[in-house]
VOGU-3710 file (C-alpha; in Angstrom, 3 decimals, decimal comma):
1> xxxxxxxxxx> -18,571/-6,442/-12,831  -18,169/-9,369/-10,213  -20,493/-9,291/-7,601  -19,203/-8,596/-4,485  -20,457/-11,325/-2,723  -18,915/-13,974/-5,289  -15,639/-11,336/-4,669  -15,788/-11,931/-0,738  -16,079/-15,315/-1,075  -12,677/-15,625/-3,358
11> xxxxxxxxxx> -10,557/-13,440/-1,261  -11,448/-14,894/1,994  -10,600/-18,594/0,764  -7,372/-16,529/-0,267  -6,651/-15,058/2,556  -7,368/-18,568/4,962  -4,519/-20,002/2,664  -1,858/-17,663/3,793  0,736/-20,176/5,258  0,682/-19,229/9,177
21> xxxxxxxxxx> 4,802/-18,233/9,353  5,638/-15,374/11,812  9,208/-16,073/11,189  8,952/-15,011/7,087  5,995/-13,364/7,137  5,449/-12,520/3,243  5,176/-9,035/2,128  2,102/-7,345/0,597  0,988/-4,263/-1,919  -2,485/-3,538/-1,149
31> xxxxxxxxxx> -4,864/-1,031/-2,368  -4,612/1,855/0,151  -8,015/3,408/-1,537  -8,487/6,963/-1,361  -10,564/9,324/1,854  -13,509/7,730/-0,023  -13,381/4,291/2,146  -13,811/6,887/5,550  -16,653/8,849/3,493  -19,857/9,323/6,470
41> xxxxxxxxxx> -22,474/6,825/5,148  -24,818/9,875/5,292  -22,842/11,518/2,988  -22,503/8,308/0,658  -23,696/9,046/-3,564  -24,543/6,559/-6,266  -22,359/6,292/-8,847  -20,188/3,205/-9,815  -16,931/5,078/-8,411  -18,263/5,211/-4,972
51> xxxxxxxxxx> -20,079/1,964/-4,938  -16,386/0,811/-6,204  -14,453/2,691/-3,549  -16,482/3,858/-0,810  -17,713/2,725/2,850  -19,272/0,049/1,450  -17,373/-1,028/-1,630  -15,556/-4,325/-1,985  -11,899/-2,085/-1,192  -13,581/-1,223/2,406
61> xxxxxxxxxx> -15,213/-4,746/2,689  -11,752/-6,633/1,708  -9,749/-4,199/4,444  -11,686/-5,494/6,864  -11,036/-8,984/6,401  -7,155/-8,296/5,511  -5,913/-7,011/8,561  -7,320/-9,059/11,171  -5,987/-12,411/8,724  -2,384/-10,555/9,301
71> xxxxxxxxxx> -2,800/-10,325/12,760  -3,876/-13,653/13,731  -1,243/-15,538/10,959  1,721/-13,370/11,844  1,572/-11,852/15,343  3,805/-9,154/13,883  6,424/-7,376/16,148  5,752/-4,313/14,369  4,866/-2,804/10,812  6,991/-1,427/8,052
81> xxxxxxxxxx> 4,618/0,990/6,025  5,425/2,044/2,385  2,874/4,741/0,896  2,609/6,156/-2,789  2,067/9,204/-0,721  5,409/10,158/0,674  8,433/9,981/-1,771  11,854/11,510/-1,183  14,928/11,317/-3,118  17,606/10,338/-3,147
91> xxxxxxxxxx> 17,622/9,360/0,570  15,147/7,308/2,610  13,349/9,074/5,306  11,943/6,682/8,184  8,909/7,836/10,614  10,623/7,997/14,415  7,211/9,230/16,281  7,674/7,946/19,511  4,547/6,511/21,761  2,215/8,789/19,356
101> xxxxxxxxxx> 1,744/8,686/15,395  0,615/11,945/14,224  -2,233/12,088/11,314  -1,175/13,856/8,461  -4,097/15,213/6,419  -3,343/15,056/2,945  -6,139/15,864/1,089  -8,234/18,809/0,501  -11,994/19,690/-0,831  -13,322/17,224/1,368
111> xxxxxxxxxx> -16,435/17,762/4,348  -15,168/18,114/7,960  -15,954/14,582/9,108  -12,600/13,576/7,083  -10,474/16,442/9,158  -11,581/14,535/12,904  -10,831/11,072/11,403  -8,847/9,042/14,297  -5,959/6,454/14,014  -4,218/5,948/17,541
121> xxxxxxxxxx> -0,912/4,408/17,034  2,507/4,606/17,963  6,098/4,567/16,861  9,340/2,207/17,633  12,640/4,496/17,509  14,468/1,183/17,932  12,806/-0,302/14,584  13,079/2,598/13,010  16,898/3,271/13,826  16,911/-0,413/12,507
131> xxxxxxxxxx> 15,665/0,291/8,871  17,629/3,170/8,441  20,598/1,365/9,464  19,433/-1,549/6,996  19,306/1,446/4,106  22,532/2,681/5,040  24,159/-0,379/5,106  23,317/-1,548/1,404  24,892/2,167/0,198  21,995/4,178/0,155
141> xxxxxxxxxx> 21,213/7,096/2,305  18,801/6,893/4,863  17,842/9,039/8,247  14,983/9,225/10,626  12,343/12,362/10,864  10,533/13,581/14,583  7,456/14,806/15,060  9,276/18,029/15,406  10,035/18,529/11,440  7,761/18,301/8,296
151> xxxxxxxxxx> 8,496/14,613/7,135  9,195/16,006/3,490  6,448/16,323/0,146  4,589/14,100/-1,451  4,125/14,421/-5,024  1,281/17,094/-4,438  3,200/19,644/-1,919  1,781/18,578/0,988  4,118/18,415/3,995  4,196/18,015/7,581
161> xxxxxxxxxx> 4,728/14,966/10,370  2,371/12,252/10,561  1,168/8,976/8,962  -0,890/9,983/5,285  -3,801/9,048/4,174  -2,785/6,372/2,532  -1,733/4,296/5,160  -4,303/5,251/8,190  -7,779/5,424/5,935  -6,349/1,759/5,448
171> xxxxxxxxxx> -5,292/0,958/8,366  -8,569/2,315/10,624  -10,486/-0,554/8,499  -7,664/-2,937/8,635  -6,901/-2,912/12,701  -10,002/-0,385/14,209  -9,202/3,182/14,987  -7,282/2,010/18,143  -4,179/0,461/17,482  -1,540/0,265/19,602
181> xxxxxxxxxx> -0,049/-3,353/20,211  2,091/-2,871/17,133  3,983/-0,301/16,441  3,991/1,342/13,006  7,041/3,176/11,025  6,791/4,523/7,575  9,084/4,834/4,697  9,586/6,975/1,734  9,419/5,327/-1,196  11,918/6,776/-4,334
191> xxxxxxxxxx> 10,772/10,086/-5,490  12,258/9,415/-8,653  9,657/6,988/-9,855  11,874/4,156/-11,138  10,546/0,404/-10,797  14,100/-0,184/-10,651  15,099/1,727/-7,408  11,815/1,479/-6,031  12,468/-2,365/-6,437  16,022/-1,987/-4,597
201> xxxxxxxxxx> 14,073/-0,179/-1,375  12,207/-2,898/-0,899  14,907/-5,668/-1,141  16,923/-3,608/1,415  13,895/-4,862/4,620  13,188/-7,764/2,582  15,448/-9,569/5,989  13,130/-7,758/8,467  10,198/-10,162/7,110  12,277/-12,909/9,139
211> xxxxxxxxxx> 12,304/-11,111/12,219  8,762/-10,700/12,229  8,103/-7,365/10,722  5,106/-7,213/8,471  6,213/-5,567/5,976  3,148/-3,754/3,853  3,174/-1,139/0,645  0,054/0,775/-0,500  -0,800/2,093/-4,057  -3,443/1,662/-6,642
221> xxxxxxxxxx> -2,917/-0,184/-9,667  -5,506/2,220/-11,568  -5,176/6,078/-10,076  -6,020/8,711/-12,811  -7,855/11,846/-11,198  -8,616/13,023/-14,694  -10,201/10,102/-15,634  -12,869/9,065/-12,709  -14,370/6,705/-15,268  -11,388/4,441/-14,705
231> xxxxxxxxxx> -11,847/3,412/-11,282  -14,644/1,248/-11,854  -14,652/-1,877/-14,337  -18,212/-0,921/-15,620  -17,010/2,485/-16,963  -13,033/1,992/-17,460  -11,533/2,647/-20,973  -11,031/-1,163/-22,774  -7,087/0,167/-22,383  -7,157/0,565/-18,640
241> xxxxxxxxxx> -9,056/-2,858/-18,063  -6,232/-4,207/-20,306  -3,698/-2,795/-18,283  -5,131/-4,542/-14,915  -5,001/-7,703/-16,858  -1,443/-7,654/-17,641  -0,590/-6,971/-13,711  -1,881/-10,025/-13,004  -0,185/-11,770/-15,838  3,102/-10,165/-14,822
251> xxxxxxxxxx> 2,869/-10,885/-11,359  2,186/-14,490/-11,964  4,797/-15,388/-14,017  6,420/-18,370/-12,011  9,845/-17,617/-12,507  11,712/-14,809/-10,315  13,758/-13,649/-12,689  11,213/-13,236/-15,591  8,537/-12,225/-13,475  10,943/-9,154/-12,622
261> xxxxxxxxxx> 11,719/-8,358/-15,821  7,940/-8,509/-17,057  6,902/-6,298/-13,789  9,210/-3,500/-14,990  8,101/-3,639/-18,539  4,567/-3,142/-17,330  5,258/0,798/-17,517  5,411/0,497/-21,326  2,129/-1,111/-21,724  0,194/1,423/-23,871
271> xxxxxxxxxx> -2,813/1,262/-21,032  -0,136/2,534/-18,325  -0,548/6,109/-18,809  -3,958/5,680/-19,598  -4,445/4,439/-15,747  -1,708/6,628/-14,381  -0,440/9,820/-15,586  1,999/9,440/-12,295  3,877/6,942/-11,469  3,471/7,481/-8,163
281> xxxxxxxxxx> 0,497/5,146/-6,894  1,927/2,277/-9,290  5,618/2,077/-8,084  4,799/0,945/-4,346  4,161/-2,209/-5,912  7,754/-2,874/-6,952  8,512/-1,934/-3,438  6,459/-4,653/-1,934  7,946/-7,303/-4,866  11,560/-6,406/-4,181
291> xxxxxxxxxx> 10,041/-7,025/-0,274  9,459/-10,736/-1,074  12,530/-11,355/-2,840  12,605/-14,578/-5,087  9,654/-16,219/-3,529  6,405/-17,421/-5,058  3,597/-14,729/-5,074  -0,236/-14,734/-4,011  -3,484/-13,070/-5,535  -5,294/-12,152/-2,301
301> xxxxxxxxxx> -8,232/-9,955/-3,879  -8,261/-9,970/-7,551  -11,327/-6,836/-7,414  -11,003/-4,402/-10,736  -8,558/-2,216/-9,682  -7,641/-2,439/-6,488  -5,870/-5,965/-6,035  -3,952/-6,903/-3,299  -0,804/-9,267/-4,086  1,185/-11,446/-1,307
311> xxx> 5,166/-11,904/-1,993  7,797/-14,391/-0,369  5,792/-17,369/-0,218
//
């Protein structure tokens, strides 16, 4: 495995090369990580998965330095979340949570600390009136959820308002527990899974990057609960490690077009299943690539398993 230090230094150099352009700000995938990144330091165990993924792990480490370089580039006017945690089909459903974004706890088994975790944010109904408007507008359906209603399932039954765990166990690194100069509205991404749709929901705000909406999705390119062995490099099956190389081989491909087409394929690589028996934590990144359109892409953090990709340069 890389050392983390040698890691640090590669994805800050990345990061400081992010062109400085609030009006087309690029979009992003990043590795949303799990509760793990929020785990007590008290509570912290050895092991290579937590070492990989926890408090102190390079995911945690590389959060910190990603959201402040987003901050100071862009000066977003607010932030378009996408979360392999929240899928709905066939319409879109957009967060409308007024001055205060609820915390939706989606995750179980864990020790109290993770149930008090805090995230204070808030909402834009105007931005989020806009995106469903956006949605509608390119034929697809589209409508906003209050506080008021459960926001609809994820792909493990749990329901309710509120941001998920995938986007404010991020976010709390990414922009500190307090957080209210920009306001945050999440999407549903396609509940049916396809790199194909999921691709069109991102191309529908890819505009919104121009207005000076940062535009972020959040997976994992390796998420197999059945397999904990996968999540770090030093114990992943050869397939999954093969599998993480041919994201980055995909994603690189210079041309638009091809890259696309080799993106989508990446489902039928024989390591796929092997690092996701659901589809669910892999398809947020077509939703960040349809994001950037036909623009030139970025590696920000090239760590085992938890990359984080920049699109629309």
């Amino acid at each position: 495995m890389a050392s983390v230090n040698g890691s640090n230094s590669k994805w800050r150099k990345a990061l400081e090369e992010l062109p400085s352009t609030p009006d087309n700000i690029p979009a992003f995938f990043f590795a949303h990580g799990s509760p793990m990144l929020a785990f007590p330091e008290a509570d912290v165990q050895k092991g290579p998965v937590m070492q990989h993924m926890g408090p102190k792990g390079p995911l945690a480490m590389f959060l910190k330095d990603f959201g402040p370089v987003l901050l100071r580039k862009y000066k977003p006017r607010g932030i378009v979340v996408f979360s392999a945690h929240w899928e709905t089909a066939p319409e879109r459903v957009v967060t409308d949570y007024g001055d205060k974004n609820p915390l939706l706890m989606d995750y179980y088994g864990f020790q109290p600390a993770l149930y008090q975790l805090k995230f204070d944010s808030r909402g834009d109904s105007s931005l989020a009136q806009r995106v469903v408007q956006l949605y509608k507008e390119a034929g697809q359906l589209a409508r906003t959820t209050p506080t008021s209603e459960p926001r609809g399932e994820d792909g493990r039954g749990f329901s309710g308002p509120g941001l998920d765990h995938g986007v404010f166990v991020p976010f709390r690194l990414m922009f500190g527990e307090e957080f209210r100069d920009v306001p945050i509205v999440q999407v549903s991404i396609d509940g049916s899974l396809s790199p194909e749709k999921n691709w069109a929901v991102g191309t529908v705000v890819e505009q919104l990057r121009r207005d000076g909406i940062l535009v972020l999705s959040g997976g994992l390119v390796v998420h197999n609960l059945r397999d904990f062995s996968s999540f770090a490099e030093e114990t992943a099956p050869a397939q999954v490690k093969d599998f993480d190389k041919a994201i980055h081989d995909a994603i690189l491909v210079p041309d638009a077009a091809a890259r696309k087409e080799a993106m989508v394929k990446l489902i039928q690589h024989p390591g796929f299943r092997a690092a996701h028996p659901r589809a669910d934590h892999f398809v947020p990144l077509y939703v960040a690539a349809g994001a950037g359109g036909e623009g030139n892409v970025k590696v920000l953090s090239a760590v085992y398993g938890v990359p984080t990709f920049a699109f629309g340069l």
